[in-house]
PyMOL commands that place a pseudoatom at each C-alpha (Angstrom):
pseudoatom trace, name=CA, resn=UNK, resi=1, chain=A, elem=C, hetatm=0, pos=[38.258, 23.298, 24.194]
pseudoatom trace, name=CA, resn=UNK, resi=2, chain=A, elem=C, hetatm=0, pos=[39.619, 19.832, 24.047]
pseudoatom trace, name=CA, resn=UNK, resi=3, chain=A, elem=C, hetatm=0, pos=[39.079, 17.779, 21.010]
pseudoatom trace, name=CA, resn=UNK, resi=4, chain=A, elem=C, hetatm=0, pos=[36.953, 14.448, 21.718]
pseudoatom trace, name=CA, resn=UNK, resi=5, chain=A, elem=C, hetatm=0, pos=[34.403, 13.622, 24.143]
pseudoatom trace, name=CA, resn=UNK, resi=6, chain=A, elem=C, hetatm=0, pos=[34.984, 10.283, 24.893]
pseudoatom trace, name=CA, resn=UNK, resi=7, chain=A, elem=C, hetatm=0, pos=[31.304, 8.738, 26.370]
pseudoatom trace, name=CA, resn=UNK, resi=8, chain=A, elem=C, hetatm=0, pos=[30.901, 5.316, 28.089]
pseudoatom trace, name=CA, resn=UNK, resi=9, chain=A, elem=C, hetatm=0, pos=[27.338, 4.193, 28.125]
pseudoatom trace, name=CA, resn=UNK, resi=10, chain=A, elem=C, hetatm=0, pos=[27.128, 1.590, 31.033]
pseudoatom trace, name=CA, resn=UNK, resi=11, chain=A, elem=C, hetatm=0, pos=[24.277, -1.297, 30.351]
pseudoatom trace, name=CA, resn=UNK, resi=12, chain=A, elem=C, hetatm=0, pos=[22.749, -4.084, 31.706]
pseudoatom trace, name=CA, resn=UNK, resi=13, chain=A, elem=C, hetatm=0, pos=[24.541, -7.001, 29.429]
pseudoatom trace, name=CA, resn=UNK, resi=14, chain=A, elem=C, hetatm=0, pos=[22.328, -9.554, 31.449]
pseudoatom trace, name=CA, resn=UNK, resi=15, chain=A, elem=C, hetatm=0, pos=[19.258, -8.289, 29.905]
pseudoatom trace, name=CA, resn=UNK, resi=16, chain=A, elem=C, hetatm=0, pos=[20.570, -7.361, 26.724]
pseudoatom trace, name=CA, resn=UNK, resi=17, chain=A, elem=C, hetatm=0, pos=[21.871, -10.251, 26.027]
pseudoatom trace, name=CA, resn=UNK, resi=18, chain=A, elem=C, hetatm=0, pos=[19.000, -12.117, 27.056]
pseudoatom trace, name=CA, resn=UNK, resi=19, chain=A, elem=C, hetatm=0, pos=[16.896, -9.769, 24.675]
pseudoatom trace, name=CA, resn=UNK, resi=20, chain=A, elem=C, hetatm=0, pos=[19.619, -10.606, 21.954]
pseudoatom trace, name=CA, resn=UNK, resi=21, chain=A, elem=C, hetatm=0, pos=[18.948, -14.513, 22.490]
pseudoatom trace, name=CA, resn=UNK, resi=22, chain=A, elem=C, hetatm=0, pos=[15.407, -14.133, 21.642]
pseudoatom trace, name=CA, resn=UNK, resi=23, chain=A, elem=C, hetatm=0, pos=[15.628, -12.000, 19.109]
pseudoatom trace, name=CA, resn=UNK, resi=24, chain=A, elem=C, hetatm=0, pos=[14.924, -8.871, 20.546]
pseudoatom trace, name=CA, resn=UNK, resi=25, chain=A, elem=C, hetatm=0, pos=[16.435, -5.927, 19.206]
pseudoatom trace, name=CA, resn=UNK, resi=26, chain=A, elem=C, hetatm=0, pos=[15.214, -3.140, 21.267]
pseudoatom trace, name=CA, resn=UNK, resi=27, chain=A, elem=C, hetatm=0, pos=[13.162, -1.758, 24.555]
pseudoatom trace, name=CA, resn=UNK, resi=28, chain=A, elem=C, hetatm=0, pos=[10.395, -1.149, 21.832]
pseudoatom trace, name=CA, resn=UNK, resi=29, chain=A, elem=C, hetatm=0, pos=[10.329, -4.340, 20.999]
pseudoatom trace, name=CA, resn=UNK, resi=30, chain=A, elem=C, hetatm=0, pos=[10.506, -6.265, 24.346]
pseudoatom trace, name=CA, resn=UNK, resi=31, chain=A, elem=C, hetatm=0, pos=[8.031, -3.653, 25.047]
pseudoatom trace, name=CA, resn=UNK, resi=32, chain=A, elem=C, hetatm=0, pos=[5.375, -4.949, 22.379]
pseudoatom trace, name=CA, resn=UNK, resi=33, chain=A, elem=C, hetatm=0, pos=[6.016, -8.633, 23.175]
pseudoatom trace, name=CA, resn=UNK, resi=34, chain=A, elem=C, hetatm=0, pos=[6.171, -8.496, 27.090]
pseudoatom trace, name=CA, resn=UNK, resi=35, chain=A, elem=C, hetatm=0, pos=[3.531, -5.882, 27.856]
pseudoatom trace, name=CA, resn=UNK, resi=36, chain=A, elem=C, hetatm=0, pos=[6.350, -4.580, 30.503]
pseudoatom trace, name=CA, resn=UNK, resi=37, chain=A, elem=C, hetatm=0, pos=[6.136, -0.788, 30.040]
pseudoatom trace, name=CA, resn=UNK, resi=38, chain=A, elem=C, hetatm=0, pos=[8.765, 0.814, 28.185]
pseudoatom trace, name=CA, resn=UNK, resi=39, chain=A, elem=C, hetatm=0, pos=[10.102, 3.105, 30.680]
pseudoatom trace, name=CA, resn=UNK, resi=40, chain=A, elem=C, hetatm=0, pos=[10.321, 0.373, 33.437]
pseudoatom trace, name=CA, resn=UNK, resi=41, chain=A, elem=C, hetatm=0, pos=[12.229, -1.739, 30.577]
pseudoatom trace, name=CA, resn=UNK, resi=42, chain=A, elem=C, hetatm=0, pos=[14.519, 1.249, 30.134]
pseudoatom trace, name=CA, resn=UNK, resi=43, chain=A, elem=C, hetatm=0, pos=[15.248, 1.321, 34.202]
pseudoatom trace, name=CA, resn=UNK, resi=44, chain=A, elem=C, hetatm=0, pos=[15.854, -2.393, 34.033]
pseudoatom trace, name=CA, resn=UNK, resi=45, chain=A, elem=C, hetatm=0, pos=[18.301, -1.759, 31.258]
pseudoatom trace, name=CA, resn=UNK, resi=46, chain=A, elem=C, hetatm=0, pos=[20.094, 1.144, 32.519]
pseudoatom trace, name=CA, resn=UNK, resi=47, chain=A, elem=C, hetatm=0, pos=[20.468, -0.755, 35.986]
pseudoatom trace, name=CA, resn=UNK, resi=48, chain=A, elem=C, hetatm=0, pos=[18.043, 2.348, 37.571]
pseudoatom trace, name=CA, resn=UNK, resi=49, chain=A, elem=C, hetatm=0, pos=[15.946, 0.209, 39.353]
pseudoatom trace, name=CA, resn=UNK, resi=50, chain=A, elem=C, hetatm=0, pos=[17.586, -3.257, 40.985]
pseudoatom trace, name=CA, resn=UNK, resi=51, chain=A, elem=C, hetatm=0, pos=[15.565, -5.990, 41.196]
pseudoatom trace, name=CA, resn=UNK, resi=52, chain=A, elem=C, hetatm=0, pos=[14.579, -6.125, 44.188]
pseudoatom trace, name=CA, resn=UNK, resi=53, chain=A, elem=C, hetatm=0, pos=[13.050, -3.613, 46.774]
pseudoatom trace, name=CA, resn=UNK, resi=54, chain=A, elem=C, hetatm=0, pos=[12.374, -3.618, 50.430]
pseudoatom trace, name=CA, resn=UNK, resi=55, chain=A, elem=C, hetatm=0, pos=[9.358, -5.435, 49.781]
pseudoatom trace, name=CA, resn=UNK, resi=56, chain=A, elem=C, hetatm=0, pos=[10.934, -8.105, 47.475]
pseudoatom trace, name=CA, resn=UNK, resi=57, chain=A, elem=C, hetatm=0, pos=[11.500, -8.728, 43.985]
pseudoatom trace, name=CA, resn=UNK, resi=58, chain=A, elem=C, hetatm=0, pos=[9.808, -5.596, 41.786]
pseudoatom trace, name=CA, resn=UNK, resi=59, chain=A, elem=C, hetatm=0, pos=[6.883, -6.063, 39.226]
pseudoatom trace, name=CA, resn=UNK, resi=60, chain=A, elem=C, hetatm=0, pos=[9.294, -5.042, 36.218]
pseudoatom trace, name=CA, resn=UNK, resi=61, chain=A, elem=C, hetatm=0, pos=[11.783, -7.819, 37.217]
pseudoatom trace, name=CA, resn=UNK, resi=62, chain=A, elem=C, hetatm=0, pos=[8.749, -10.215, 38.054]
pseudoatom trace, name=CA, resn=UNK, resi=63, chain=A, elem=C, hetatm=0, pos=[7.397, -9.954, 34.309]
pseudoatom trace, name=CA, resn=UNK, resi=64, chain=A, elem=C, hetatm=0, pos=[10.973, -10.279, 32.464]
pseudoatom trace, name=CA, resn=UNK, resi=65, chain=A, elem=C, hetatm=0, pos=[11.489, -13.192, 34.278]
pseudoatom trace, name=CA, resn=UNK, resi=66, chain=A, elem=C, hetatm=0, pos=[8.091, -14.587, 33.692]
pseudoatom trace, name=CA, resn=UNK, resi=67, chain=A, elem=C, hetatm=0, pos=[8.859, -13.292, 30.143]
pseudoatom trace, name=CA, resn=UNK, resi=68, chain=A, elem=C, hetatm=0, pos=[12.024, -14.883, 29.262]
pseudoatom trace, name=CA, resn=UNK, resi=69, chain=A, elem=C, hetatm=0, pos=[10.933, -18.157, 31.775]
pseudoatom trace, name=CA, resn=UNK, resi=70, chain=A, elem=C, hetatm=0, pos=[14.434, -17.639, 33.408]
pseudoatom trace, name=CA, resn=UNK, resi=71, chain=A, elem=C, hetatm=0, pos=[15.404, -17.039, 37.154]
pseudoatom trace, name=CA, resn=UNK, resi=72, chain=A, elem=C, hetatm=0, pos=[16.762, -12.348, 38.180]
pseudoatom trace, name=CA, resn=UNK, resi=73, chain=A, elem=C, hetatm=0, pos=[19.999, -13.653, 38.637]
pseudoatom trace, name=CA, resn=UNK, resi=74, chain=A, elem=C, hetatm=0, pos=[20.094, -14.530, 34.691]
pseudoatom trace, name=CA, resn=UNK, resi=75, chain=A, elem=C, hetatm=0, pos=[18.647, -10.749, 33.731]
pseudoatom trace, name=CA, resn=UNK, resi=76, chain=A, elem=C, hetatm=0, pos=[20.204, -8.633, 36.598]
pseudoatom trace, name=CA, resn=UNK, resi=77, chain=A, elem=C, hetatm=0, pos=[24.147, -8.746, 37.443]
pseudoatom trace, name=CA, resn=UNK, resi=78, chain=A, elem=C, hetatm=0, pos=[24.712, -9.740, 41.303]
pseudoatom trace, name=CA, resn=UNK, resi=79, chain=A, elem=C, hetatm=0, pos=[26.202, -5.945, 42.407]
pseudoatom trace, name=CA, resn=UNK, resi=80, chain=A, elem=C, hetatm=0, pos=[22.613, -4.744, 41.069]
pseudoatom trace, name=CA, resn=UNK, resi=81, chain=A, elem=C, hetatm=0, pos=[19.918, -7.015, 42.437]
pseudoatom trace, name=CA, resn=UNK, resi=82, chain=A, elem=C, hetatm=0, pos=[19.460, -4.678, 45.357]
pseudoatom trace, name=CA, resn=UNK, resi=83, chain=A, elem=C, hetatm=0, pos=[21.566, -1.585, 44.175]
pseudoatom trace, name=CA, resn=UNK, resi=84, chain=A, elem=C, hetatm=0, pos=[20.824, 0.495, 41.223]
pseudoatom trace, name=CA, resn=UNK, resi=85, chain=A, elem=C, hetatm=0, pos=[23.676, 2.323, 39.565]
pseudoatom trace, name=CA, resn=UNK, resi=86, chain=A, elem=C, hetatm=0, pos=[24.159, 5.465, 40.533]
pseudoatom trace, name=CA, resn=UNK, resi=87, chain=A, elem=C, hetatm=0, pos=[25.692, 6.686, 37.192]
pseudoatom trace, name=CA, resn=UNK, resi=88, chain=A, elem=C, hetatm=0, pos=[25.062, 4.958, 33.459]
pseudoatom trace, name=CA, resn=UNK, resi=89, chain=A, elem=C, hetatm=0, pos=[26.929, 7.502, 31.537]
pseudoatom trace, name=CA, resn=UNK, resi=90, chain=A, elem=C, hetatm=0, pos=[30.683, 8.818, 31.569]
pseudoatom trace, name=CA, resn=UNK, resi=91, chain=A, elem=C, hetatm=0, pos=[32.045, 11.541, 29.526]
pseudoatom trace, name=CA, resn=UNK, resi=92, chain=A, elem=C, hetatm=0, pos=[35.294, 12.652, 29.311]
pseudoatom trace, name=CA, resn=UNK, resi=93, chain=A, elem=C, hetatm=0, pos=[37.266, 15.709, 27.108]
pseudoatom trace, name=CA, resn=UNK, resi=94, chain=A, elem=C, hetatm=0, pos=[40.523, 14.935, 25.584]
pseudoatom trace, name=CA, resn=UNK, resi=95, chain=A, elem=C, hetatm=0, pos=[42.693, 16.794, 23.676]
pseudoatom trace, name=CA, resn=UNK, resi=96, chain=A, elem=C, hetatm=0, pos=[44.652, 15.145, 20.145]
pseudoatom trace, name=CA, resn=UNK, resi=97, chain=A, elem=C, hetatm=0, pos=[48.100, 15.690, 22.210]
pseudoatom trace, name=CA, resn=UNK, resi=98, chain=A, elem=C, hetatm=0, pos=[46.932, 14.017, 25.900]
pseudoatom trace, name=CA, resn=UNK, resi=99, chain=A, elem=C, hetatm=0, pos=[48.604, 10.834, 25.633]
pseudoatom trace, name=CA, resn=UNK, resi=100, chain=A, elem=C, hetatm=0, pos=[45.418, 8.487, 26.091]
pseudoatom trace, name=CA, resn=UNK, resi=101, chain=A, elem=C, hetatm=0, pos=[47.832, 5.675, 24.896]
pseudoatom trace, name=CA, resn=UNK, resi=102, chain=A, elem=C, hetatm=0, pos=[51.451, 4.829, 25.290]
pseudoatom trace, name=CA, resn=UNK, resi=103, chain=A, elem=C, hetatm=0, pos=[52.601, 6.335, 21.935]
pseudoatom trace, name=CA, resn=UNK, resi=104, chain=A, elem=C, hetatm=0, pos=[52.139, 10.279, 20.990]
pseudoatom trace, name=CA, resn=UNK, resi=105, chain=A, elem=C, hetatm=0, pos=[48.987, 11.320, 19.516]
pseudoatom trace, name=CA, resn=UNK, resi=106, chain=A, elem=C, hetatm=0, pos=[47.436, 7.899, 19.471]
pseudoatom trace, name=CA, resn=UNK, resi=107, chain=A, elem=C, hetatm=0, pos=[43.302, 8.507, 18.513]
pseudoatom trace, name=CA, resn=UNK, resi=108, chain=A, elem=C, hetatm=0, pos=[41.285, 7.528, 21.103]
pseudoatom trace, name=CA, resn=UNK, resi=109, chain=A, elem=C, hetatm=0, pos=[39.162, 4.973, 19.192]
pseudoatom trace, name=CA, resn=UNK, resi=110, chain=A, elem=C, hetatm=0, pos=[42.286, 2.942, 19.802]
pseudoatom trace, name=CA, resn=UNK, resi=111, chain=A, elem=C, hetatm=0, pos=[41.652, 3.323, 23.362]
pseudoatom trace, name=CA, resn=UNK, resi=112, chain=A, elem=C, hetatm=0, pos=[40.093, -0.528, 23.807]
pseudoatom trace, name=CA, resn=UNK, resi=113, chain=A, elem=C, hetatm=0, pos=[43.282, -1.860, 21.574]
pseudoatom trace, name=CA, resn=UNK, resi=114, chain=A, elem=C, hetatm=0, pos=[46.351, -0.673, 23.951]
pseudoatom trace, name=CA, resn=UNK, resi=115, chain=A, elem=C, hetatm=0, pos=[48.384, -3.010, 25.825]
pseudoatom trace, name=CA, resn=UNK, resi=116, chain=A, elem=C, hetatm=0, pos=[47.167, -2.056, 29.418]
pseudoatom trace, name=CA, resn=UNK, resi=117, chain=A, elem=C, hetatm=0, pos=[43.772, -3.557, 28.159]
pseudoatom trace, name=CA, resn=UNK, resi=118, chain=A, elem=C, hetatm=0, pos=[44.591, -6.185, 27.049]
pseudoatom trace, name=CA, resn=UNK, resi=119, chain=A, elem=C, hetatm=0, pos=[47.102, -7.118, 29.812]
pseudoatom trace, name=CA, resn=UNK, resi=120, chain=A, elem=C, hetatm=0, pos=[44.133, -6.825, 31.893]
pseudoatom trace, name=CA, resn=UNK, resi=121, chain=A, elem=C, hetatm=0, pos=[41.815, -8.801, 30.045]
pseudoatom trace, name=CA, resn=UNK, resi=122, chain=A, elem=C, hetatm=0, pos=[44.350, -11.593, 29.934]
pseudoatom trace, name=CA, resn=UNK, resi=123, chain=A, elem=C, hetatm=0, pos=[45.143, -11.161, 33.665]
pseudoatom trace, name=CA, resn=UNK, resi=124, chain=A, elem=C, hetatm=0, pos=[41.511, -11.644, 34.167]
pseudoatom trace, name=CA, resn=UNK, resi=125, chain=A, elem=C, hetatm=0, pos=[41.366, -14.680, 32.275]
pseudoatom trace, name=CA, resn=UNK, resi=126, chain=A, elem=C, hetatm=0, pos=[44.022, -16.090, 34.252]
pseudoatom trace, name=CA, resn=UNK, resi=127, chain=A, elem=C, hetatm=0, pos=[41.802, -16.593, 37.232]
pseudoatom trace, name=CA, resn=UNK, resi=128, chain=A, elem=C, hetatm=0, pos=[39.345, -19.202, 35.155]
pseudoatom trace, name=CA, resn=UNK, resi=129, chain=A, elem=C, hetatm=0, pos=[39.587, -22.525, 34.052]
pseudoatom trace, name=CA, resn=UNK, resi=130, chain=A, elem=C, hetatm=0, pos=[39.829, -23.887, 30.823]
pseudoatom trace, name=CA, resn=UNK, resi=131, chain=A, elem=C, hetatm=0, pos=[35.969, -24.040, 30.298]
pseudoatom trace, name=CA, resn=UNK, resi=132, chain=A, elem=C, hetatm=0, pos=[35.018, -20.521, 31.782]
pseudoatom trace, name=CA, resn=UNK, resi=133, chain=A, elem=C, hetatm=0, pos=[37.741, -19.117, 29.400]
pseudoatom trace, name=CA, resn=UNK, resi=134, chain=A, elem=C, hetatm=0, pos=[36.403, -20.662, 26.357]
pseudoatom trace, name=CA, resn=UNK, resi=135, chain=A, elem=C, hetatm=0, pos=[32.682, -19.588, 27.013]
pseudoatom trace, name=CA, resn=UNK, resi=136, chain=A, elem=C, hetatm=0, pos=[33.687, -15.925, 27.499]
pseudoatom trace, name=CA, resn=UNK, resi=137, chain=A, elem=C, hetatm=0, pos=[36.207, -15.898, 24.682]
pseudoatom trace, name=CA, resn=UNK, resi=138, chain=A, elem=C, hetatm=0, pos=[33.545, -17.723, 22.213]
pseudoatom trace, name=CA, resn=UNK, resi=139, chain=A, elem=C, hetatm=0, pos=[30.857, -15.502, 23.695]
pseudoatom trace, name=CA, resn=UNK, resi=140, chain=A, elem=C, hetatm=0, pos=[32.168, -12.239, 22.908]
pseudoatom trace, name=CA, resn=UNK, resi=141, chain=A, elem=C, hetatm=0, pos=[34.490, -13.471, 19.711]
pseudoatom trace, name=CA, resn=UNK, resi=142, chain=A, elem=C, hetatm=0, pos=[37.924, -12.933, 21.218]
pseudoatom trace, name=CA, resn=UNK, resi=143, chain=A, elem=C, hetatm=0, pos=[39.376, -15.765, 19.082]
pseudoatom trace, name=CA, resn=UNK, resi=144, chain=A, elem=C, hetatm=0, pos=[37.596, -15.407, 15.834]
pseudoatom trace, name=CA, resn=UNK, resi=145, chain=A, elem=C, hetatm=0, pos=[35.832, -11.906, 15.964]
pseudoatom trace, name=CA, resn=UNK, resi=146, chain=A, elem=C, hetatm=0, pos=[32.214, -13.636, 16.018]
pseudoatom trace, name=CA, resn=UNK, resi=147, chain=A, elem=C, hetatm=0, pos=[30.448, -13.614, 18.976]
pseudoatom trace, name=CA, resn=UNK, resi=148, chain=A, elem=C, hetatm=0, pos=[28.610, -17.215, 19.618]
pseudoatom trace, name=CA, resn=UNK, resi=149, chain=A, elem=C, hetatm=0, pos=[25.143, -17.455, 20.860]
pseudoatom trace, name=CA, resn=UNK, resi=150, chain=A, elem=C, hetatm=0, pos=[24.825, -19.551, 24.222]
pseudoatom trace, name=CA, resn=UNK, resi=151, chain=A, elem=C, hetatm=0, pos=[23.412, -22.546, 21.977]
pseudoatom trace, name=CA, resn=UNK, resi=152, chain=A, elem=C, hetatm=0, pos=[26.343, -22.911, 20.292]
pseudoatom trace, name=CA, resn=UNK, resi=153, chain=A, elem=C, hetatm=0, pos=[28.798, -22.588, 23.390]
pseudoatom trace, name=CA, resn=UNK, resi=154, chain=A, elem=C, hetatm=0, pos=[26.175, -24.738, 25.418]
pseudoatom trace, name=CA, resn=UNK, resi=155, chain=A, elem=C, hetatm=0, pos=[26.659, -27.258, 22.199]
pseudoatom trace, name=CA, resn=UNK, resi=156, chain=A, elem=C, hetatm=0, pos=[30.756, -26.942, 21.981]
pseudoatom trace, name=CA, resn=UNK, resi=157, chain=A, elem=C, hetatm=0, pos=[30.244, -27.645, 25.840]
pseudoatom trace, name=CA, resn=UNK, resi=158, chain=A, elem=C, hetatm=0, pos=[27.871, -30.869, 25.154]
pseudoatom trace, name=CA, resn=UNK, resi=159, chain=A, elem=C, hetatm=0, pos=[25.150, -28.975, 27.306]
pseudoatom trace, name=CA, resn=UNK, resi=160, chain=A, elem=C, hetatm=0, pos=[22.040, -27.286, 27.518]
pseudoatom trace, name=CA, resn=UNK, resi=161, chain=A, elem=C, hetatm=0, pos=[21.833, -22.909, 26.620]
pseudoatom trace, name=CA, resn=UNK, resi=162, chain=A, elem=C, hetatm=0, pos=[20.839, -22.492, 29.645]
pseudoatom trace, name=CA, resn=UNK, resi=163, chain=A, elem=C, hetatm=0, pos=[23.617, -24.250, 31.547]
pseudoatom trace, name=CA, resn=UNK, resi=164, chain=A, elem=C, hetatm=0, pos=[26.134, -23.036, 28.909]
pseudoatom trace, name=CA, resn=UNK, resi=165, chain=A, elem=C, hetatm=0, pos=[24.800, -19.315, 30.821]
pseudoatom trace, name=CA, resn=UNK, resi=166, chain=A, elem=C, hetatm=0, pos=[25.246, -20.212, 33.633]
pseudoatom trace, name=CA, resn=UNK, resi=167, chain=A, elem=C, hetatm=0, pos=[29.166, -21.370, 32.984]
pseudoatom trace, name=CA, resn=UNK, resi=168, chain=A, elem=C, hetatm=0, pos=[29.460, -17.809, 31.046]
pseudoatom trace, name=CA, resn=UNK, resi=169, chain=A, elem=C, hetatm=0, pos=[27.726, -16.122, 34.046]
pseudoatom trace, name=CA, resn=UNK, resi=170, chain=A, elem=C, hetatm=0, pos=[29.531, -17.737, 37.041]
pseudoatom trace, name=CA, resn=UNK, resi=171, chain=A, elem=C, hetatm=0, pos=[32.795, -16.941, 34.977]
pseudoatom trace, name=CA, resn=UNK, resi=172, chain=A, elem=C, hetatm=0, pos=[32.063, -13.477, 34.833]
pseudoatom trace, name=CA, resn=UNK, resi=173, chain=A, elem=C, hetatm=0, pos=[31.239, -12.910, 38.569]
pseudoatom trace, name=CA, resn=UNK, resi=174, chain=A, elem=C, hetatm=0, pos=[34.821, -15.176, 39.546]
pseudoatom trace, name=CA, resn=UNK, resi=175, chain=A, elem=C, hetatm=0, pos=[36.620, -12.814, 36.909]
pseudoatom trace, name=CA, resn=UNK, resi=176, chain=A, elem=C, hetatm=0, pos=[35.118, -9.663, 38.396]
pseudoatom trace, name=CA, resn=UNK, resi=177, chain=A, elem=C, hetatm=0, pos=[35.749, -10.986, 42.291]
pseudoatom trace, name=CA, resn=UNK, resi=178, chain=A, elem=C, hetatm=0, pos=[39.287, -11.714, 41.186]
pseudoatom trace, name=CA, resn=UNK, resi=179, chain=A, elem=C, hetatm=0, pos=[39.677, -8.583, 39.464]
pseudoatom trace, name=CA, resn=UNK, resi=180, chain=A, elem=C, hetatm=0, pos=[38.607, -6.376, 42.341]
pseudoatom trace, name=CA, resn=UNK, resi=181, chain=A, elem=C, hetatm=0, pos=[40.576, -8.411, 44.745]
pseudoatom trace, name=CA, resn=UNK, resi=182, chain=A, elem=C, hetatm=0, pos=[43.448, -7.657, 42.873]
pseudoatom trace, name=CA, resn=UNK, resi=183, chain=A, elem=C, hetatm=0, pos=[42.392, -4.052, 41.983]
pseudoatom trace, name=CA, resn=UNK, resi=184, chain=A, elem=C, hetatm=0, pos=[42.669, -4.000, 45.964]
pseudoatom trace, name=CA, resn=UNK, resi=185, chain=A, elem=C, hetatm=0, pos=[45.692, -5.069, 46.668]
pseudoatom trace, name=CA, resn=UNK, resi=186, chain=A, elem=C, hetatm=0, pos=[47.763, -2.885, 44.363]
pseudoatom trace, name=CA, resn=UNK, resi=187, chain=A, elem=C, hetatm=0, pos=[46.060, 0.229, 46.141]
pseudoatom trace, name=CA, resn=UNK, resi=188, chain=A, elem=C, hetatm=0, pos=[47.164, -1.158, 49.389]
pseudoatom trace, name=CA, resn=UNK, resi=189, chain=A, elem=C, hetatm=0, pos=[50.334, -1.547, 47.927]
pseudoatom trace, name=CA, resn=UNK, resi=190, chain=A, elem=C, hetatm=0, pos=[51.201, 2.170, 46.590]
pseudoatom trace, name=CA, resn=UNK, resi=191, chain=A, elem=C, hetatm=0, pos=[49.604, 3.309, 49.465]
pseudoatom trace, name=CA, resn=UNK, resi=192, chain=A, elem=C, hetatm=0, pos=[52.387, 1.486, 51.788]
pseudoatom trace, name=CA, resn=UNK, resi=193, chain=A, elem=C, hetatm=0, pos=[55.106, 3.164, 49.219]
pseudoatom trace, name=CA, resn=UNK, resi=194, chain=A, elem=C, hetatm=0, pos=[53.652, 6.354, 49.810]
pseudoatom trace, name=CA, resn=UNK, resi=195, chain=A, elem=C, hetatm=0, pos=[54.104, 6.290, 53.416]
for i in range(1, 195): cmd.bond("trace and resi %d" % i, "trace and resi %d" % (i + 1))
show_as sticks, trace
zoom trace
């Protein structure tokens, strides 16, 4: 028997962190206030449902929006308007001695701290400009370890929340696009050693 389970709990961070704007702490909650049932909240959340369906955009998706007066694209990522994931939750057994890390015996909560994660964070962040950099840095506390509301990016920024979203959102998406891109590439790339 190996010694940790490692589990990775995949979200929707559009919603949550639309939720967390407003003040709303859980599906309970958002729940109470929306009238959206709990369960379909939970689906939205866990990325279950997507947005939209063959017949257009889904009554769960049509209430949060009305809800939170905002457009899907700001509560659902782009890869899950029409897709749900498949998969929400990863687990993984390792033992104290599999080297998760570079050095022996490293614990995995230091797992999110090694260099290859950060090297790719940074290489991410490469692919932005100055502003897009500075809303996802200030938005998840990467330079002071406090994670800033969009109000107060949107007000570093000299504009609106809402537009200081969308300059976090758009950000994300070019980062991911990049990422993949580049993700790609390096496949290709072993796979032409290979041969």
């Amino acid at each position: 028997m190996k010694d940790y389970l490692l589990t990775l709990k995949i979200q929707n961070n559009y919603l949550a962190k639309m939720m967390e704007s407003r003040g709303i702490k859980n599906a309970a909650e958002l729940h109470r206030l929306s009238g959206v049932s709990q369960s379909d909240i939970g689906k939205a959340l866990n990325l279950k449902r997507p947005a939209y369906s063959s017949r257009g955009l889904n009554a769960t998706a049509s209430s949060l929006c009305d809800f939170f007066m905002c457009e899907v694209g700001d509560i659902y990522p782009p890869e899950h308007l029409h897709n749900p994931l498949d998969q929400h939750i990863f687990k993984a057994e390792y033992a104290y001695q599999d080297n998760l890390l570079e050095g022996e015996g490293a614990c995995p909560s230091l797992l999110l701290e090694s260099n290859d994660a950060h090297g790719a964070i940074e290489d991410m962040m490469g692919y932005l400009n100055e502003r897009e950099r500075k809303a996802i840095q200030m938005r998840h506390g990467m330079q002071d370890g406090v994670e800033s509301t969009f109000r107060n990016i949107g007000g570093e920024f000299g504009v609106s929340s809402s537009r200081a979203m969308e300059i976090y959102n758009k950000a994300l998406r070019k980062a991911r696009y990049y990422a993949e891109k580049q993700s790609q590439t390096e496949h290709l790339r072993t796979l032409r050693q290979e041969d």
